[in-house]
C-alpha positions as CSV (number, residue, x, y, z in Angstrom):
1,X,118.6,112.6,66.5
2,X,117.1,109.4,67.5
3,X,115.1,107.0,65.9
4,X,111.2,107.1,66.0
5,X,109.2,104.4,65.3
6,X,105.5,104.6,64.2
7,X,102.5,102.7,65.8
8,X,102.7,99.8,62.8
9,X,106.3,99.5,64.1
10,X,106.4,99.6,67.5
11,X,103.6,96.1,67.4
12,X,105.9,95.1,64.8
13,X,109.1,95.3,67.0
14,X,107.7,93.9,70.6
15,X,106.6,90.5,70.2
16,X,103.6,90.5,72.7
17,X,102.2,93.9,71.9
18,X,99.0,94.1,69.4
19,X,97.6,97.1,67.9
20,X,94.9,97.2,70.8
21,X,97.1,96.9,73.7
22,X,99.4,99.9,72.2
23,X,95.7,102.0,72.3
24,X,94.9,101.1,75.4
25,X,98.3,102.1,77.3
26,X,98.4,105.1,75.1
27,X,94.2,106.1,76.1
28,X,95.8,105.0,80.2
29,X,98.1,107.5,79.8
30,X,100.9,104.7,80.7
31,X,103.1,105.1,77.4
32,X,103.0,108.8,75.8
33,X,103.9,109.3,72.4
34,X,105.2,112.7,70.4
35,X,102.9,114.1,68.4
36,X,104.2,115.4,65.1
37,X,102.4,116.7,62.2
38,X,102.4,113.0,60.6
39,X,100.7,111.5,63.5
40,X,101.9,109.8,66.6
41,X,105.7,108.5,66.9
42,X,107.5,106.5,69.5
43,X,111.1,106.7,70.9
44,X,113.6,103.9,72.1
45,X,112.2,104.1,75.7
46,X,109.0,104.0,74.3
47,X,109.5,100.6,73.1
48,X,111.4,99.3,75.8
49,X,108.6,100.7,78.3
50,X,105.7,98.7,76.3
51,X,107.8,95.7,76.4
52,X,107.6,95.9,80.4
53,X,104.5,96.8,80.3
54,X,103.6,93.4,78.2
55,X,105.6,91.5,80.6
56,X,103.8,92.4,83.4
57,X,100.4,92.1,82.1
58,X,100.9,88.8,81.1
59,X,103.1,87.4,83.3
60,X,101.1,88.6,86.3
61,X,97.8,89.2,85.1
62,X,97.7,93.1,85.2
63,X,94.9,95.2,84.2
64,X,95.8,98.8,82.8
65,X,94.9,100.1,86.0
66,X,97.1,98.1,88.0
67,X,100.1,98.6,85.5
68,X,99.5,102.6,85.4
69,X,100.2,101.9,89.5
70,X,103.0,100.0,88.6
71,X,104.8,101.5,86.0
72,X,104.1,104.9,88.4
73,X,106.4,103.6,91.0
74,X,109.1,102.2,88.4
75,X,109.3,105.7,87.4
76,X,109.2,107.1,90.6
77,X,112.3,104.8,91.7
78,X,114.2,105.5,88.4
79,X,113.6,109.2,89.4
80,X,115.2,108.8,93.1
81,X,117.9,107.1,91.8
82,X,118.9,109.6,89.6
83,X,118.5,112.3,92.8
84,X,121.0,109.7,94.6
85,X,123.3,109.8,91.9
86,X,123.3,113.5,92.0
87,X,123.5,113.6,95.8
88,X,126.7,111.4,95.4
89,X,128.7,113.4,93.2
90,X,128.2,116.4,94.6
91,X,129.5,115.0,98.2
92,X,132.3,113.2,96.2
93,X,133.3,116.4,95.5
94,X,133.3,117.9,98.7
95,X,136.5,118.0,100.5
96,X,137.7,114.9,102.7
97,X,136.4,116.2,106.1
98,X,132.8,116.9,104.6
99,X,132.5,113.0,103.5
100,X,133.4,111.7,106.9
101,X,130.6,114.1,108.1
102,X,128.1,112.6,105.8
103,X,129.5,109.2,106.1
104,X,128.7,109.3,109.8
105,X,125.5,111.0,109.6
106,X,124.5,108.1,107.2
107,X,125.3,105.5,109.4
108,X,123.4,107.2,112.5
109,X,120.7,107.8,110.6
110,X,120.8,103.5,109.1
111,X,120.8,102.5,113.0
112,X,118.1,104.6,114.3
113,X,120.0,106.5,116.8
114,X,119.4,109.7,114.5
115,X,115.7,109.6,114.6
């Protein structure tokens, strides 16, 4: 099981974070917690998401609305390229003939001529 980290800990852990930005992400709906019977707990990604989030708001003067847009496409992206990864192994594991297929689809479809 991996570690979970309580609100006290997470501001503790990310340098930039206080106590009222953690509320506010969590009230945006931009960093969701677990709710166990002792109260709110945090995960690794958790942590590592606030710390973007930080970055961001600082470094380019984001409101909460702007970084729910943000963060929204981040996870849209990591989301896509998990699909593509998918996608690639299963035509990696199609035989040789099926690949060049693909592979010359793909490069129809890069240059326009497929559309």
């Amino acid at each position: 099981m991996s570690k979970r980290y309580s609100e006290d800990e997470v501001v503790a852990l990310v340098a930039r974070l206080t106590q009222a930005q953690l509320v506010s992400f969590v009230e945006a709906e931009i960093v969701t917690p677990l709710h166990t019977g002792n109260g709110a707990v945090y995960r690794q990604v958790d942590i590592v998401r606030v710390e973007l989030l930080c970055e961001l708001s600082e470094d380019f003067d984001l409101d909460t609305d702007a970084l729910g847009v943000v963060i929204s496409l981040i996870d849209q992206l990591h989301g896509v390229g998990g699909d593509l990864r998918a996608v690639l192994a299963a035509v990696a594991a199609e035989p040789v003939e099926v690949r060049r297929r693909v592979g010359a689809a793909l490069r129809l479809a890069r240059s326009g001529v497929a559309d």
